[in-house]
C-alpha positions as a printed NumPy array, in Angstrom:
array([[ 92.556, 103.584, 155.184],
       [ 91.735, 100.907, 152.709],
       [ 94.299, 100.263, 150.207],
       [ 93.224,  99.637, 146.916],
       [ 94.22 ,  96.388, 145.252],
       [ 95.873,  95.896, 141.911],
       [ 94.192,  93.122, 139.903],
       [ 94.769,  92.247, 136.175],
       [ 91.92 ,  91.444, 134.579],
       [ 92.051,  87.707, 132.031],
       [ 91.681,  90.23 , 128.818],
       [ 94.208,  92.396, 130.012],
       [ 96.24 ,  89.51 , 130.632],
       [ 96.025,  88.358, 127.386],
       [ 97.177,  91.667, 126.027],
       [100.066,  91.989, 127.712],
       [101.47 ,  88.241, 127.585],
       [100.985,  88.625, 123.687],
       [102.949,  91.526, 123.691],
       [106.145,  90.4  , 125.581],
       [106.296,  87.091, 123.62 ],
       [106.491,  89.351, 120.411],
       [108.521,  91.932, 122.186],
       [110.603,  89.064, 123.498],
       [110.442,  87.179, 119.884],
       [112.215,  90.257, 118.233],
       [114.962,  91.438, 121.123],
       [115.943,  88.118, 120.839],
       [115.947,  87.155, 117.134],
       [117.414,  90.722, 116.327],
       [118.184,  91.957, 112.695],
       [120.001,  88.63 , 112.034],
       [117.274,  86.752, 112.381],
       [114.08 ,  89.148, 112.467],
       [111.99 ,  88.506, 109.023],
       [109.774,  91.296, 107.757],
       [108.678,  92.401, 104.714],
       [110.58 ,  93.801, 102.084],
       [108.213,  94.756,  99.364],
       [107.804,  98.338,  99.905],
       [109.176,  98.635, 103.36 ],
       [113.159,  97.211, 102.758],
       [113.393,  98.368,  99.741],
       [111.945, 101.717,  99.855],
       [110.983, 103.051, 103.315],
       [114.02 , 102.292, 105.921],
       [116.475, 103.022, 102.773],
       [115.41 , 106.332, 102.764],
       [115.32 , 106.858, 106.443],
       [119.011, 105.468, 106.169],
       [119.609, 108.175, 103.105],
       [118.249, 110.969, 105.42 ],
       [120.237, 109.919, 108.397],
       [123.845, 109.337, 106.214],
       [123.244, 112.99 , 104.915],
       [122.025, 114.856, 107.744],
       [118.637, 115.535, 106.096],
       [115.722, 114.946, 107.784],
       [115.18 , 118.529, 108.204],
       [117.243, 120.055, 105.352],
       [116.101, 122.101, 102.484],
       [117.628, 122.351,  99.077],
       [119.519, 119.408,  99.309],
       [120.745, 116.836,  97.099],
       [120.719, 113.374,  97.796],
       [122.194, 110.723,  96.544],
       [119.692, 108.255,  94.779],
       [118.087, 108.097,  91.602],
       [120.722, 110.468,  90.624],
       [120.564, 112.641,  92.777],
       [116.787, 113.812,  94.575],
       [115.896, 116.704,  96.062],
       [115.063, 115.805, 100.004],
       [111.837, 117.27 ,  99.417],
       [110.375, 113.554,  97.45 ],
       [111.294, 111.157, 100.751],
       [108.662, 111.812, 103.56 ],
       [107.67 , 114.772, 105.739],
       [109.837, 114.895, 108.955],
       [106.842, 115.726, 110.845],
       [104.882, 112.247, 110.985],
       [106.203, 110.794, 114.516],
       [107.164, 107.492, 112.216],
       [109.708, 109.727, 110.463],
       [110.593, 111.378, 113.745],
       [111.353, 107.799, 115.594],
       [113.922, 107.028, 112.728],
       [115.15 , 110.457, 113.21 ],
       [116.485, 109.635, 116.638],
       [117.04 , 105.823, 116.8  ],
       [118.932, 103.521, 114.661],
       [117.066, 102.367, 112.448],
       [116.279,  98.573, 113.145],
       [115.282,  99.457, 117.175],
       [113.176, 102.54 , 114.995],
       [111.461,  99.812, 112.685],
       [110.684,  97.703, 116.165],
       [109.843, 100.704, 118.182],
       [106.909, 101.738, 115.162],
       [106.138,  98.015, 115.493],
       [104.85 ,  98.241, 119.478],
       [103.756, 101.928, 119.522],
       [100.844, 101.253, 116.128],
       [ 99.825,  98.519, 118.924],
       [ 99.549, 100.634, 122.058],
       [ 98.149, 103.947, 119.183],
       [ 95.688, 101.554, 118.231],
       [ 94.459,  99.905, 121.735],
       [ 94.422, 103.893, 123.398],
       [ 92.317, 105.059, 120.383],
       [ 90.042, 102.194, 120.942],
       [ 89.323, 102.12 , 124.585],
       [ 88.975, 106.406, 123.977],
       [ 86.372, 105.572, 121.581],
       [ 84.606, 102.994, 123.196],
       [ 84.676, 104.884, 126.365],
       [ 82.875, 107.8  , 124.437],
       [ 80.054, 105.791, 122.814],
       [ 79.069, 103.086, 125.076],
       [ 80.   , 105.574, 128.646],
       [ 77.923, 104.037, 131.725],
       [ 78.213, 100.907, 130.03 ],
       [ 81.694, 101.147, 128.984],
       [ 82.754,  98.604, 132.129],
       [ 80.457,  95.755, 130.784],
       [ 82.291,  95.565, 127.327],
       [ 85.365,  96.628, 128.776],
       [ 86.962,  93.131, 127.444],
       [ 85.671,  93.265, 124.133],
       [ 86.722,  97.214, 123.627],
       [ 90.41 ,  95.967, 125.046],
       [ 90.419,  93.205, 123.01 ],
       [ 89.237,  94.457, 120.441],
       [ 91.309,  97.094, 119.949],
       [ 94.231,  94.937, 120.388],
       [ 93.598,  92.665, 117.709],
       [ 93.694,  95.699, 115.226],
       [ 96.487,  97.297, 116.82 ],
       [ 98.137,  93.269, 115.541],
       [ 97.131,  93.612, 111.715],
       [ 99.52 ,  93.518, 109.467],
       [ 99.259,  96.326, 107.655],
       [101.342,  98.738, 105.46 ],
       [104.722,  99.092, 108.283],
       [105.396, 103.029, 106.765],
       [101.867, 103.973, 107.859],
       [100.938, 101.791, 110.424],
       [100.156, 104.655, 112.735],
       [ 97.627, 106.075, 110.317],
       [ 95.86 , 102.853, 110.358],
       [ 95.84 , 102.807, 113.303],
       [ 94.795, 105.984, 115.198],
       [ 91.428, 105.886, 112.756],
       [ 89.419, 104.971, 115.911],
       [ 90.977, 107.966, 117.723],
       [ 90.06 , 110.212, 114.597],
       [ 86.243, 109.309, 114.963],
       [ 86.735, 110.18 , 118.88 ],
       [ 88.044, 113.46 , 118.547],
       [ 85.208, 114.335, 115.703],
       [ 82.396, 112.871, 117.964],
       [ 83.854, 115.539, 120.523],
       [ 84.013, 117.813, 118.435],
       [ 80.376, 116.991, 117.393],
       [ 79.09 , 117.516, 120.615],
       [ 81.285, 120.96 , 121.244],
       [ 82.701, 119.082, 124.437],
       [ 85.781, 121.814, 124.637],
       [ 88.884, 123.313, 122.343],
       [ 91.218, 120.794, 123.405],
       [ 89.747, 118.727, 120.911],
       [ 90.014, 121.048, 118.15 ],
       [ 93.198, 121.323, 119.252],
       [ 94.13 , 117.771, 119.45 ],
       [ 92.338, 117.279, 115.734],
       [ 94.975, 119.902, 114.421],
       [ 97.661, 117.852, 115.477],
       [ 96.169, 114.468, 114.527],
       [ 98.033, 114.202, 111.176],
       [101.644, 113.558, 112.802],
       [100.05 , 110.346, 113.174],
       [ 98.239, 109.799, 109.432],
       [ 99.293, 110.621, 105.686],
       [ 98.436, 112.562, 103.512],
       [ 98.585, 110.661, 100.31 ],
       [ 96.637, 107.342, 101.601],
       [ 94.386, 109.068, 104.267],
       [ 93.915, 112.741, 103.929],
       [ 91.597, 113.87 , 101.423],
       [ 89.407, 110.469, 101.91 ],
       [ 88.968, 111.555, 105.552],
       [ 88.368, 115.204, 105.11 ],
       [ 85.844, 113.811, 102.335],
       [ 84.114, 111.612, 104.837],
       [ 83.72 , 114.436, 107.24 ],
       [ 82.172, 116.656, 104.097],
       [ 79.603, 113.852, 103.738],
       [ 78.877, 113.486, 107.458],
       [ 78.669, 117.308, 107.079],
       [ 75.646, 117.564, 104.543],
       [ 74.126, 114.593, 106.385],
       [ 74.154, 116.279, 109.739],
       [ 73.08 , 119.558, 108.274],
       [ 69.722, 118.142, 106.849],
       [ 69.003, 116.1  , 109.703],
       [ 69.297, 119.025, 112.215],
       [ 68.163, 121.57 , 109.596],
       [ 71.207, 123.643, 110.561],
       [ 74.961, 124.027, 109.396],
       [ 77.371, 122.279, 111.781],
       [ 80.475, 125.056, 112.391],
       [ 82.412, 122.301, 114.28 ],
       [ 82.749, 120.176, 110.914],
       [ 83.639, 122.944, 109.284],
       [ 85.998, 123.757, 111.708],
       [ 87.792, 120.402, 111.954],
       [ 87.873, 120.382, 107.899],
       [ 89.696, 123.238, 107.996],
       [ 91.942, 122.741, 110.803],
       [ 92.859, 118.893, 109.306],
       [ 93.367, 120.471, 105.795],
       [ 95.707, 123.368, 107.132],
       [ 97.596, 120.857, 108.932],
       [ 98.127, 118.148, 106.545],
       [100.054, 121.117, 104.387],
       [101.683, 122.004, 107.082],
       [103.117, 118.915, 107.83 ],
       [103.165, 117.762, 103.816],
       [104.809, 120.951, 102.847],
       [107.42 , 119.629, 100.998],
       [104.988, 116.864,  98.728],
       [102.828, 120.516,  98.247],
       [105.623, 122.419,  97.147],
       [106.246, 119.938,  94.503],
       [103.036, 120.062,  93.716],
       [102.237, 123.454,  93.483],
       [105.356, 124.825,  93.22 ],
       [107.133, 123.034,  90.96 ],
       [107.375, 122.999,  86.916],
       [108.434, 120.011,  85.949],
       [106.935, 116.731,  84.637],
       [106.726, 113.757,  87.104],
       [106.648, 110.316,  86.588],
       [102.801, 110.609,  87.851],
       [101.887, 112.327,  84.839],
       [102.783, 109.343,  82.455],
       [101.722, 106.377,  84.498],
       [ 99.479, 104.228,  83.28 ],
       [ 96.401, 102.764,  84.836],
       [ 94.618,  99.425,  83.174],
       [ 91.284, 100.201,  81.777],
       [ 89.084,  97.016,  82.961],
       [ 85.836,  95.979,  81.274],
       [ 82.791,  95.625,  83.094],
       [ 83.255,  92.264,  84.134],
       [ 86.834,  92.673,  85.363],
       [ 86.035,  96.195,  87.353],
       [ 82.872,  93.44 ,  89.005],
       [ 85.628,  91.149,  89.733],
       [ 88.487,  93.456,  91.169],
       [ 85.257,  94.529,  93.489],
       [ 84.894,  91.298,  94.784],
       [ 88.623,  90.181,  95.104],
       [ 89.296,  93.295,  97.302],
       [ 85.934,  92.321,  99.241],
       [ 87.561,  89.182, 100.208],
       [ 91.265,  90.053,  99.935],
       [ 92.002,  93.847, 100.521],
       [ 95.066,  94.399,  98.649],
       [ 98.454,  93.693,  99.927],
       [ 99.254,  97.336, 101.311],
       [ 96.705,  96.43 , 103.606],
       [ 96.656,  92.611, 103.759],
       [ 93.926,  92.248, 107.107],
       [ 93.994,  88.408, 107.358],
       [ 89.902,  89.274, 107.41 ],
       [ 89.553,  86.779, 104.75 ],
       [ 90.219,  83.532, 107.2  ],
       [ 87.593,  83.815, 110.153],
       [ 86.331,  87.445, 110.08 ],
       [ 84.755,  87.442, 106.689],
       [ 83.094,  84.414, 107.447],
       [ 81.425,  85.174, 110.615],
       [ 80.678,  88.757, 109.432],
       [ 78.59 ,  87.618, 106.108],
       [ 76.715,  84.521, 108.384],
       [ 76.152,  87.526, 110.975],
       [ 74.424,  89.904, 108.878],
       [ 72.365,  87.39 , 107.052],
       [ 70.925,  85.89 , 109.997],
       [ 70.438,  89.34 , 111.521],
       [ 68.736,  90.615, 108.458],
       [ 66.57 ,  87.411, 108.33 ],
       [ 65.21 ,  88.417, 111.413],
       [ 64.709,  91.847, 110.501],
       [ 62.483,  90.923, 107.589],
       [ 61.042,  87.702, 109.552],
       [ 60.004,  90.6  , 112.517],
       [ 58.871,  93.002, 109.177],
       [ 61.394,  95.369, 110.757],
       [ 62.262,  96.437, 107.41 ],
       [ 63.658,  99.903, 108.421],
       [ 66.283,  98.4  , 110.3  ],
       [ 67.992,  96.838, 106.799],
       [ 69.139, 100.74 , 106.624],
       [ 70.204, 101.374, 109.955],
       [ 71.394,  98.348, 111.959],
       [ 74.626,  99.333, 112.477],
       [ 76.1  ,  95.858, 111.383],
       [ 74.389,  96.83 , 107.869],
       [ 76.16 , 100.578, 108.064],
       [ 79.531,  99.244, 108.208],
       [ 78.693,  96.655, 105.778],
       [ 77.346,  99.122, 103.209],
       [ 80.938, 101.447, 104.137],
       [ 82.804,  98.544, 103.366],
       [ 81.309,  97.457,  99.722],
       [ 80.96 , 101.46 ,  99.229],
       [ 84.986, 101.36 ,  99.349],
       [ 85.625,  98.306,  97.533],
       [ 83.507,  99.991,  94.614],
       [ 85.555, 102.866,  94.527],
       [ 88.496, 100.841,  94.552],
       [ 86.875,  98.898,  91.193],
       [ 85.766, 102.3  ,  89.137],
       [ 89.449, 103.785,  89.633],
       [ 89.439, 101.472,  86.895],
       [ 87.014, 102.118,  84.544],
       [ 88.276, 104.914,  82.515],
       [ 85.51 , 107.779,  82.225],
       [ 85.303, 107.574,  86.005],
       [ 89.556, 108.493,  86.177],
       [ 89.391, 110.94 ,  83.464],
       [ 86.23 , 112.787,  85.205],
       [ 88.115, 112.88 ,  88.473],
       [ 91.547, 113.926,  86.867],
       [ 89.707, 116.999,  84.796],
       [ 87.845, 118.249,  87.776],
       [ 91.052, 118.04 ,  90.082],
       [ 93.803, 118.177,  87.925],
       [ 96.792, 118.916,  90.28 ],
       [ 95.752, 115.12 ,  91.795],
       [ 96.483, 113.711,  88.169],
       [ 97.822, 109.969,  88.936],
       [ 97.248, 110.211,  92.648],
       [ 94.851, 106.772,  93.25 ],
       [ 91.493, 108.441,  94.74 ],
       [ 90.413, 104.297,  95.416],
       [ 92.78 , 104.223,  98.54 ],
       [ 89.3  , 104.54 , 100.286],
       [ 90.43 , 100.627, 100.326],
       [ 92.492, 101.702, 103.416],
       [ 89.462, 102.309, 105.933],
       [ 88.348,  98.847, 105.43 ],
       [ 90.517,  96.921, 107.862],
       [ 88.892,  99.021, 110.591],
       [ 85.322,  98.293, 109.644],
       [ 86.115,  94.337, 109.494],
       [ 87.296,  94.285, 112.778],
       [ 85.178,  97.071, 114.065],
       [ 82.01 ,  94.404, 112.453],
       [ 83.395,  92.015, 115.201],
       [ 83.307,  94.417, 118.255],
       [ 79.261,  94.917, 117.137],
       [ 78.429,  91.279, 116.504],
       [ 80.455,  90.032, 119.523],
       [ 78.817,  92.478, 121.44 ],
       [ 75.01 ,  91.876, 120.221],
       [ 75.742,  88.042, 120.928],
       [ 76.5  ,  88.607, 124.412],
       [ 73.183,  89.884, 125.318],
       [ 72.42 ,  85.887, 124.45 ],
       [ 76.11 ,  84.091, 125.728],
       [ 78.87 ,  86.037, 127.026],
       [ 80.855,  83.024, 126.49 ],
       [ 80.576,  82.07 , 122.814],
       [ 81.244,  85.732, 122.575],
       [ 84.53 ,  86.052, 124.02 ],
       [ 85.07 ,  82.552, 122.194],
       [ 84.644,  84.523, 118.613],
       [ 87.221,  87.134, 119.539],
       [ 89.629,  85.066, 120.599],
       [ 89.447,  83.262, 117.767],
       [ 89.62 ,  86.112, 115.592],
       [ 92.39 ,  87.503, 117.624],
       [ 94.094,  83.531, 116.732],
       [ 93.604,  84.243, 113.202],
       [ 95.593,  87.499, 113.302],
       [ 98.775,  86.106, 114.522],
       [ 98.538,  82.859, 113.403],
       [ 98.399,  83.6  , 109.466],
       [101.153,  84.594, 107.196],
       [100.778,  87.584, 104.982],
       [103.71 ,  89.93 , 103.663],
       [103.688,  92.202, 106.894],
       [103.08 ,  89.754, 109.788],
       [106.601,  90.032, 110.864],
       [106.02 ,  88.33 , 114.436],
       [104.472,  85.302, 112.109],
       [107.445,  84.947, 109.722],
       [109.825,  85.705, 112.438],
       [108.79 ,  82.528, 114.237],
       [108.155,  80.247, 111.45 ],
       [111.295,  80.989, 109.405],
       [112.897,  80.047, 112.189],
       [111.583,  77.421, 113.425],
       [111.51 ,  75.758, 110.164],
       [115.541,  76.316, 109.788],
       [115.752,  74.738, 112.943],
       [113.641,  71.781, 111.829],
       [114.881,  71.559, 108.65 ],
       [118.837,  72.082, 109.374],
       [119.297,  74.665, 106.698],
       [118.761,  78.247, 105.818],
       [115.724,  79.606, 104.555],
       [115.316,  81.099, 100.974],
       [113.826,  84.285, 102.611],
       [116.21 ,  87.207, 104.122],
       [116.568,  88.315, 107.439],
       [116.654,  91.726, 108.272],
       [120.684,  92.051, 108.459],
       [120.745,  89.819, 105.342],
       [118.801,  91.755, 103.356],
       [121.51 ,  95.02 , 104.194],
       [124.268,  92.847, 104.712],
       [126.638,  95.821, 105.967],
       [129.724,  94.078, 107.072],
       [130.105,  93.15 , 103.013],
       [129.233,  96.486, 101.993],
       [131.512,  98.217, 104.525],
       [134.028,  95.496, 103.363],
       [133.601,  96.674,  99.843],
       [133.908, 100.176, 100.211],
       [136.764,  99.943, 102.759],
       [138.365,  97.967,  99.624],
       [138.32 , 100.047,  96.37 ],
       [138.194, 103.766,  98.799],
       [134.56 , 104.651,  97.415],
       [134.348, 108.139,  97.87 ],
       [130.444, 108.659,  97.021],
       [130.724, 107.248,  92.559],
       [127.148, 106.939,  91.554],
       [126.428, 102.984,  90.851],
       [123.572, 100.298,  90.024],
       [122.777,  97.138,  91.316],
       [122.388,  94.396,  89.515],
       [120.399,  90.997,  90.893],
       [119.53 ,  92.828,  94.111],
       [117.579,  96.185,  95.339],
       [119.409,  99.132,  95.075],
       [118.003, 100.006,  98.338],
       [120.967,  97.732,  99.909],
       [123.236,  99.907,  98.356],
       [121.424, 103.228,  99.348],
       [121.291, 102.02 , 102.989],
       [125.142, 101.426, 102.935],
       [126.238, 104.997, 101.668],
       [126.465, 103.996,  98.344],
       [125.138, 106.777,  95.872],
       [122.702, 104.934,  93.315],
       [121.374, 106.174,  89.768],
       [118.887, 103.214,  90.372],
       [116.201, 103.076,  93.063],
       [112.473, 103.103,  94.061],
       [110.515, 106.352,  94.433],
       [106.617, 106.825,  93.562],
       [107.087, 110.156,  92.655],
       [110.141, 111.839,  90.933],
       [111.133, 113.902,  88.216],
       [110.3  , 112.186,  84.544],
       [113.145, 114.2  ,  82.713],
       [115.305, 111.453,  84.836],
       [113.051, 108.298,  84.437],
       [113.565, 109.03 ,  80.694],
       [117.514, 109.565,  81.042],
       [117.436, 106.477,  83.302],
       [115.606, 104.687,  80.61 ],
       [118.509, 104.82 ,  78.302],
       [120.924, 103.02 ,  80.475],
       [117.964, 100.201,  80.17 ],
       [116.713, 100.285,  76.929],
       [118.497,  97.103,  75.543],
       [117.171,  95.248,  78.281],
       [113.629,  96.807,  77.922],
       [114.285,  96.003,  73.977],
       [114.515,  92.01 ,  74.726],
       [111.34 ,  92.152,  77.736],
       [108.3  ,  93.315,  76.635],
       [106.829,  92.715,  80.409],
       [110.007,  95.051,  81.521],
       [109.589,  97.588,  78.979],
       [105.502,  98.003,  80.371],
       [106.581,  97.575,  83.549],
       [109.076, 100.889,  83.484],
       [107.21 , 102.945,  80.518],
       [104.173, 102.373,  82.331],
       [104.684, 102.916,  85.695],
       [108.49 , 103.415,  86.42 ],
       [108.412, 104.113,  90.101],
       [110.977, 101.428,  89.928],
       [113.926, 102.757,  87.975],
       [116.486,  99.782,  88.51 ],
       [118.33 ,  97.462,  86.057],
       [116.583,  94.933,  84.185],
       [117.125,  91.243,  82.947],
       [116.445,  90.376,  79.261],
       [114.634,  87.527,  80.254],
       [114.605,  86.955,  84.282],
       [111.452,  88.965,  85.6  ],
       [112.032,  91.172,  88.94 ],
       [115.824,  89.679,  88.602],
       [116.505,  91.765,  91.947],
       [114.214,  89.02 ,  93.995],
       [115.345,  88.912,  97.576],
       [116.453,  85.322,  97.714],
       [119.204,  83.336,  99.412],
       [120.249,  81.406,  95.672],
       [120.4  ,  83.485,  92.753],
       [120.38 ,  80.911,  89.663],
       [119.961,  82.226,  86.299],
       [121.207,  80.952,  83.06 ],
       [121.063,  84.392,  81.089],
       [124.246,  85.833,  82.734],
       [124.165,  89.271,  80.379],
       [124.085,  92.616,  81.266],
       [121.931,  94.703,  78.847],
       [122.642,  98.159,  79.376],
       [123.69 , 101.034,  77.349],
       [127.724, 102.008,  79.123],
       [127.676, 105.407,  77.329],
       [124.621, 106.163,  78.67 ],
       [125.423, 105.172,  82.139],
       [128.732, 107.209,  81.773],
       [126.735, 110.088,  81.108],
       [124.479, 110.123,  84.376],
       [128.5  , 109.895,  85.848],
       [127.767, 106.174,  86.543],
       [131.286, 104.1  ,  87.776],
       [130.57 , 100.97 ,  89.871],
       [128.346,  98.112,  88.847],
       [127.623,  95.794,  92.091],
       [126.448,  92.267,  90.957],
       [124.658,  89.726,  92.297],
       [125.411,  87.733,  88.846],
       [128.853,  86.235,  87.454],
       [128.571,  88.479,  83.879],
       [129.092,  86.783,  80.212],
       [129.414,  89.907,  78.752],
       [131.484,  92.432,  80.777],
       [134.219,  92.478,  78.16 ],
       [131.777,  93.553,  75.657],
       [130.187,  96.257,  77.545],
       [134.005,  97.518,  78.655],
       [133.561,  96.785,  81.9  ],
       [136.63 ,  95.778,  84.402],
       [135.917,  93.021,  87.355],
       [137.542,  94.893,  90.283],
       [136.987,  91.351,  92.282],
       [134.097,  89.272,  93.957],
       [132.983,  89.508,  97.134],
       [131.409,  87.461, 100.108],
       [131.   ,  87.548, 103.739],
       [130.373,  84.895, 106.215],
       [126.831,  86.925, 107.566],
       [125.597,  87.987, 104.548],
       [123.691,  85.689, 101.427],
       [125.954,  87.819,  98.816],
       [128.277,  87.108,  96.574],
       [129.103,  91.006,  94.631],
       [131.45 ,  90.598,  91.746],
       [131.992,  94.76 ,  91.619],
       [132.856,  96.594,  88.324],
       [133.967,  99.269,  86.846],
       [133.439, 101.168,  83.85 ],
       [136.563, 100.983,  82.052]])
């Protein structure tokens, strides 16, 4: 009997030596030294994880916790995405690393499922640029909290072309379960709405209704409630004011809404930063004016519809459009009076698909251009694939692991950014608390993200949250108010949006900046004491020397520093 030989292939090679040097590249850098973002993911996502885990309340109901006051559980995420349910059982830094690999491997399965599926007897010809392919989106750096939803998109279009072709239940059943790896609030409703236009657009075609796209609307809607039944009790449910009913959204003129279209054409916004911009961009617009050259040169003038190269190009400016008229005002107020109950939830997130159709643009042009060279081919992926790790952008946490650093090393001296275990610094904190016997006093921070506290078990009436009650935002807003009285940029910033309630600086914009030196002149506190005393406020952790504590009646219980943390903390106390 023959025995079959093992033999990894140079693509699959690639793949996996990529992956143990960032693997490697994290295990050994650690939280003192890994660097990833903290917009949005430090200062909001792993805090609350941290909150949950410190109170026992990843599945509890009708429970208090302790930020912003005190929140019901019910505003921090759904236990039943698998992100939440990795921080459930693993602390929370080998959770963040874990989510890191697995959006990789979601994103490389869904692929080769998908190209599998559409290219079948020919599937082993492309079989590099499907692996690659999907590897290289399975890299981008995209929003950390929902990285699986980003990237299980390809595996979403499998399971509907199954279910398409009624190939068998287990697909249906596989599509009910499919949200435990997306989100509601970015991705549902734009995906069941996709599936609603595929819908009409299969049922003239074939002249008949399409069940199965009925069926998998229904199944994804009844299971994004299911598994978002705590954002739909709010919702529903609930009878108070949030902050999403006061927020704010800029009303552009023509000319800006034209240019917000074309700056997420060639940017995508931050929560989705896709490095496309660098070499993708470029090779995608040469691609499809050369191609459509050719099209009009051979008078095929049909095919400027239904290349597929123009399809995704057309999805792609489709979504960037919507992402412009969320501006315009008659186009929000329309939306928000036919669906009221969505009033302030941002219908252009459509923005979101977009990394997948840049990088799904490169599997079809890479794949055209082999039928003339193979080898300039695989030389275009693996330059794109060079571009993608090589590139800094807010959430490329392999890139800014390395080349923080490596530059400290080079340079002999710490870096202004924060590591991981900087940013939390828990040895001070623990320090701290050990100190004055905290025993839960609500507090602020001042200088820093209250997230640092909220990680540490310290109960905050500051904090980050998109969507809470506004009865608090406007008690909050009290404490605040002389500050807000001195900023006019702070005073928009909170009346306007607010999803930030923290303590602000009469004259030092986002005065909470994660940085190693904290320099400013203004040393003032401008808050309102009474008013903090009323929301049972005691502690006041500092990342500034105060002028003015005397004058608000407030007692320095001491300053504070540790060897492994960035922090000084002069800590005080409401007389």
């Amino acid at each position: 009997m023959k025995k079959r030989s093992f033999k990894i292939t140079w693509y699959w090679g690639i793949v996996i030596i990529i992956t143990l040097v960032e693997l490697a590249t994290f295990l050994i850098a650690g939280p003192k030294h890994t660097y990833i973002g903290v917009h949005d993911n430090l200062d909001i996502h792993i805090a609350d994880y941290q909150i949950m885990r410190l109170n026992n309340a990843f599945f509890s109901h009708a429970k208090t916790l302790p930020l912003l006051g005190g929140i019901d559980r019910n505003f921090l995420l759904s236990e039943f995405y698998l992100y939440s349910l990795i921080y459930a059982v693993l602390p929370n830094f080998t959770a963040y690393i874990t989510c890191y690999f697995l959006k990789i491997m979601i994103a490389l399965i869904s692929g080769i499922l998908l190209g599998k599926d559409v290219l079948e007897n020919k599937y082993e010809k492309y079989e590099w640029l499907i692996v690659l392919g999907s590897f290289i989106y399975g890299l981008l750096p995209l929003y950390p909290a929902f990285s699986f939803a980003f990237a299980s998109i390809p595996l979403l279009i499998y399971l509907l072309r199954k279910i398409a072709n009624n190939e068998g239940i287990r697909y249906y059943v596989l599509l009910f379960f499919y949200p435990v790896l997306s989100y509601f609030t970015f991705f549902g409703p734009f995906i069941i709405g996709y599936i609603l236009i595929y819908f009409i657009y299969r049922s003239l075609k074939d002249k008949k209704v399409s069940f199965s796209l009925i069926i998998s609307m229904a199944l994804l809607s009844v299971s994004y409630i299911l598994i978002e039944y705590r954002l739909f009790l709010l919702i529903f449910a609930g009878d108070q004011k949030t902050i999403r009913d006061t927020m704010v959204v800029d009303n552009y003129s023509l000319s800006k809404i034209l240019l917000t279209i074309v700056d997420v054409f060639v940017k995508n916004m931050f929560h989705c930063e896709d490095l496309h911009r660098f070499v993708v961009m470029p090779i995608v617009l040469v691609s499809v004016i050369i191609i459509n050259f050719i099209h009009i040169k051979e008078k095929d003038i049909k095919k400027l519809l239904t290349d597929p190269i123009n399809l995704v190009m057309y999805f792609i400016i489709f979504n960037c459009v919507i992402y412009g008229l969320y501006y315009c005002q008659i186009v929000r107020e329309l939306f928000e009076m036919i669906f009221k109950p969505l009033k302030g939830w941002q219908f252009n997130r459509t923005l979101f698909f977009n990394p997948f159709l840049w990088y799904l643009e490169i599997v079809f042009i890479a794949k055209r251009l082999c039928e003339y060279k193979k080898k300039f081919a695989i030389l275009l992926v693996l330059l794109v694939l060079l571009s993608v790790i090589g590139n800094q952008s807010l959430y490329n946490d392999f890139y800014n692991t390395v080349y923080v650093n490596t530059w400290q090393i080079a340079k002999n001296k710490k870096s202004e950014t924060l590591s991981y275990g900087e940013f939390y610094s828990t040895d001070l904190f623990t320090k701290i608390k050990k100190d004055i016997g905290y025993e839960g006093e609500y507090s602020v921070a001042y200088g820093f993200h209250p997230s640092v506290l909220s990680y540490n078990g310290i109960s905050t009436l500051d904090g980050c949250l998109s969507y809470y009650y506004q009865d608090y935002k406007e008690e909050f807003r009290k404490i605040i108010a002389p500050a807000l009285n001195e900023n006019e940029a702070a005073r928009a910033y909170y009346d306007e949006w607010g999803a930030r309630a923290y303590i602000f600086s009469g004259t030092v914009d986002s005065i909470w900046s994660p940085v190693r030196t904290k320099m400013v002149s203004d040393k003032r506190l401008l808050i309102d004491v009474n008013a903090f005393k009323n929301l049972n406020g005691k502690y006041i952790f500092s990342r500034i020397d105060l002028s003015n504590n005397e004058e608000l009646g407030l007692k320095l219980l001491s300053k504070y520093t540790d060897k492994n943390s960035p922090y000084s903390i002069w800590l005080y106390e409401v007389k």
